[in-house]
PLY file of the C-alpha trace (Angstrom):
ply
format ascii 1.0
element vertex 142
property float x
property float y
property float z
element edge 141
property int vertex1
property int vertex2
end_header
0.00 0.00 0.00
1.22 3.38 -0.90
2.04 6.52 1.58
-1.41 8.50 1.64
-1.05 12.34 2.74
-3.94 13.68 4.45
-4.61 17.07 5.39
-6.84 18.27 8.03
-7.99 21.86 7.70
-9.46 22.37 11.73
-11.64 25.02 12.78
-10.07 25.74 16.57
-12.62 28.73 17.42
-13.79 25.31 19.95
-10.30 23.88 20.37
-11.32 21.15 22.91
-14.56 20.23 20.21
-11.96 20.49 16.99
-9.01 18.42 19.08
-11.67 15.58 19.67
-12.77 15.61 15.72
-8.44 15.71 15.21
-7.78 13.25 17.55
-10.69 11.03 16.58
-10.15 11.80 12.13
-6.81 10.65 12.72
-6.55 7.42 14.32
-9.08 6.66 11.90
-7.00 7.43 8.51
-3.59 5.95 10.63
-5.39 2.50 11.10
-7.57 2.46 7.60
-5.00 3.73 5.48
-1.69 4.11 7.27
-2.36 7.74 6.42
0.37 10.33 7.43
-1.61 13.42 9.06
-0.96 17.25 8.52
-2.94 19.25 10.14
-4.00 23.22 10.00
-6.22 25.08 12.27
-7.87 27.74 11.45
-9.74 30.42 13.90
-12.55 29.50 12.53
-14.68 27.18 9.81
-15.35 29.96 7.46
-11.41 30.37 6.55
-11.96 26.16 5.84
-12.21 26.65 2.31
-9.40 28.98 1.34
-7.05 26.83 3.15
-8.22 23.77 1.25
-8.43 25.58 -1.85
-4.48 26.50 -1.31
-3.14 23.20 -0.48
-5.58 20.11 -1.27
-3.05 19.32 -4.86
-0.57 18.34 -2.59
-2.48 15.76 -0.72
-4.51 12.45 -1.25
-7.78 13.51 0.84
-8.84 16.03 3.03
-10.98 16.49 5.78
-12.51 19.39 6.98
-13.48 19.81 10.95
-14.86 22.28 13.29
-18.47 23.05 14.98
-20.75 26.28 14.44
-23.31 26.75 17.18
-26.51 28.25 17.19
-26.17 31.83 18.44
-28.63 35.16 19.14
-27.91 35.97 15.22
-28.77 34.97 11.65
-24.47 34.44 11.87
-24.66 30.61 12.11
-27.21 30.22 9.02
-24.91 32.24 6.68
-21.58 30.49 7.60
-23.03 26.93 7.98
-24.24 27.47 4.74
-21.49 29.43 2.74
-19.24 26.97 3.86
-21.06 24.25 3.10
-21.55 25.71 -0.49
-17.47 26.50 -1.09
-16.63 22.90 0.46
-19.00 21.24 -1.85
-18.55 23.26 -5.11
-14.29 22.71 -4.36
-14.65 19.29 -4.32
-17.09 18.80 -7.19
-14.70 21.15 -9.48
-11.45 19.57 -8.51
-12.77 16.06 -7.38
-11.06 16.21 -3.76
-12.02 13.44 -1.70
-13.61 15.80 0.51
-14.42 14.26 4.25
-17.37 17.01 5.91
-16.70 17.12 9.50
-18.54 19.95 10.28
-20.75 20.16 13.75
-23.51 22.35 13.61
-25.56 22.34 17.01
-27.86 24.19 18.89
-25.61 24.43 21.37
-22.15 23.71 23.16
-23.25 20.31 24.81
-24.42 18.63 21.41
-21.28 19.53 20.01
-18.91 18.11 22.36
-21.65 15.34 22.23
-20.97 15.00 18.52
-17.10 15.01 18.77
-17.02 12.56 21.51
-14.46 9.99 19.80
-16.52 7.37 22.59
-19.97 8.94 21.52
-22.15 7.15 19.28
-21.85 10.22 16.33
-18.02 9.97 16.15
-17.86 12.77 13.82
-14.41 12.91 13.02
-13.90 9.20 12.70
-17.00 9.23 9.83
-15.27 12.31 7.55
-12.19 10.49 7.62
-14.31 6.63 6.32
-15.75 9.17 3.56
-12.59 10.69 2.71
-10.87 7.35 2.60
-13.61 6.01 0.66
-13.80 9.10 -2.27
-10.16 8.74 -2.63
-10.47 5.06 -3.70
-12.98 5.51 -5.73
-11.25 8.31 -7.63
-8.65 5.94 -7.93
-10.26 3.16 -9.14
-10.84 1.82 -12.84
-14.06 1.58 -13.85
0 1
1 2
2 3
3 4
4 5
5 6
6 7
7 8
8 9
9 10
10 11
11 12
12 13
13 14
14 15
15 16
16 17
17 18
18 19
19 20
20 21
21 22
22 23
23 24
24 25
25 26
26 27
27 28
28 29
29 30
30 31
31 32
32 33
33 34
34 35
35 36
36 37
37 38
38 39
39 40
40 41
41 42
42 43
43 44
44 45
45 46
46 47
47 48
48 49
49 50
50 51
51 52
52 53
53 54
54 55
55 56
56 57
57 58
58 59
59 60
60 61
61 62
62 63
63 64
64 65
65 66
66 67
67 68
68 69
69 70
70 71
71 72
72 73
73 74
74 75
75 76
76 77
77 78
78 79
79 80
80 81
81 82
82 83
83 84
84 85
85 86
86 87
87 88
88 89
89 90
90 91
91 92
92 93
93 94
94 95
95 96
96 97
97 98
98 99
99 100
100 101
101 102
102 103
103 104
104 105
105 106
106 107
107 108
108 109
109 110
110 111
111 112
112 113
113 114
114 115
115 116
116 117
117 118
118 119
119 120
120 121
121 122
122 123
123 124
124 125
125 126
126 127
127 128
128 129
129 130
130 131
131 132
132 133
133 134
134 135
135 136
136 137
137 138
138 139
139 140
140 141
């Protein structure tokens, strides 16, 4: 099996939520895919997609984690949803194997819920299973 690179673009605006969907993302790709980790954090999950759009040619998948919560403002609609739109449309256009690890909760105790590499959502573990398996289907001969 050959070296995979995978990059890991973290939103750390909730370190101890994004260093759970690390931790979590990582030990998943090491054991799957003997995948070699890189990751960058970010202050938050709206600078996710300029940081994939700047490096993803250099790697094999990436994966893209954080958590937006609810707030007192329309805030959490417009970046859930612009980011969501810039993931998607740079992985359709440049067929990344793209692994969406983005929380979005109502509030702080979902999220941790949600990252909770022991919980039953194990976010971070499931972007890095879809990451692993776009790559090998982009790889594979139909």
């Amino acid at each position: 099996m050959r070296e995979v690179k995978a990059l890991i673009v973290s939103a750390h605006f909730y370190a101890d939520i994004s260093e759970h969907l690390e931790k979590d993302a990582c030990t998943t790709l090491e054991q799957n895919c003997q995948a070699e980790c890189f990751v960058q954090t970010v202050p938050g999950v709206f600078e996710i997609p300029t940081v994939v759009a700047m490096h993803y040619e250099k790697f094999d998948l990436v994966i893209a984690l954080g958590a937006v919560i609810r707030g007192e403002t329309s805030h959490y609609d417009l970046i859930t949803q612009s980011v969501t739109n810039a993931l998607q449309t740079l992985a359709w256009q440049n067929k990344i194997a793209l692994g969406f690890g983005l929380i979005t909760a109502e509030n702080k105790e979902q999220a941790i819920a949600r990252a909770d590499p022991k919980g039953k959502h194990r976010v971070g573990r499931r972007a890095a299973e879809a990451a692993i398996r776009l790559m090998e289907a982009r790889e594979k001969v139909v």
